[in-house]
N, C-alpha and C positions, 0 to 999 in steps of 0.2 A: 144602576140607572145611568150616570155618567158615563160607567163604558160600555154601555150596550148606545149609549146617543154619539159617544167618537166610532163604532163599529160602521154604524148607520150612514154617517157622515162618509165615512172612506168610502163604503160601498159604493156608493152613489158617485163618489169621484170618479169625470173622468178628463184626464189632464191634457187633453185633446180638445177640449171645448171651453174657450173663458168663461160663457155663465157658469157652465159647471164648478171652474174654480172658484167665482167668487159665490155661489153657496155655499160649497166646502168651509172657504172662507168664512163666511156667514155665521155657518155650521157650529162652526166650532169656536168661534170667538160669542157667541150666545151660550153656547155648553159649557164655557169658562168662567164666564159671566154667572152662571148660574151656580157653580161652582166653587165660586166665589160668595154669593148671598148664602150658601148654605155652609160653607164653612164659617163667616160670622157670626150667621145666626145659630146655628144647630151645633156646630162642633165644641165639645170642651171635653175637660179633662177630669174637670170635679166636679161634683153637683152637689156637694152638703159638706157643712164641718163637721157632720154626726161621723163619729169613726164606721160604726157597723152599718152606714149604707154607702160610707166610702168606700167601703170594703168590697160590702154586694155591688157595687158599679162598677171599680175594677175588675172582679171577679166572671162578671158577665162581658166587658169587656175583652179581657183577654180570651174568656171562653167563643167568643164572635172573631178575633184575631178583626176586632176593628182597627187598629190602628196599622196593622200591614195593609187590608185592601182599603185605606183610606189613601197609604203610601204610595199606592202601584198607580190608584186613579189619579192622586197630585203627580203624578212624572209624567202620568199617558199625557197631562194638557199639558205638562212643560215640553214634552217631545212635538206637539202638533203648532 
C-alpha cells in the first residue's frame, strides 16, 4: 500500500508546474507520515513469551519475507 501511494505520487508529478510540486511534496510527506504511525503502532518483532507461537510468527513471517518488503518500502520514503 505505501508503494503503490509513492507510485501514484510520482505519476502525477510534473516538475514543470509548482503546484504539482508541492502535491508531490504533500504526497509524500503524508505517505511517510503514515508510515510512520504504522510502523509504531503495527510493526514488531515478537508477539508472545509462548515459545510455540514465537515460533509460528516467526515462521509465518519469514514465510511472507515481511521483513525484506518492509525494507524496500523504509528506503523507497528515505529516497523520496
Amino acid at each position: 500500500m505505501f508503494s503503490d501511494r509513492l507510485v501514484e505520487a510520482l505519476k502525477r508529478l510534473n516538475v514543470n508546474d509548482p503546484d504539482s510540486i508541492k502535491r508531490f511534496k504533500r504526497a509524500i510527506r503524508n505517505s511517510f507520515e503514515a508510515f510512520l504511525r504504522f510502523t509504531h503502532r503495527y510493526w514488531f518483532h515478537e508477539v508472545s513469551e509462548q515459545a510455540h507461537v514465537r515460533a509460528l510468527f516467526h515462521q509465518c513471517s519469514a514465510h511472507l519475507g515481511l521483513d525484506p518488503l518492509y525494507a524496500e518500502v523504509r528506503e523507497a520514503h528515505r529516497r523520496t
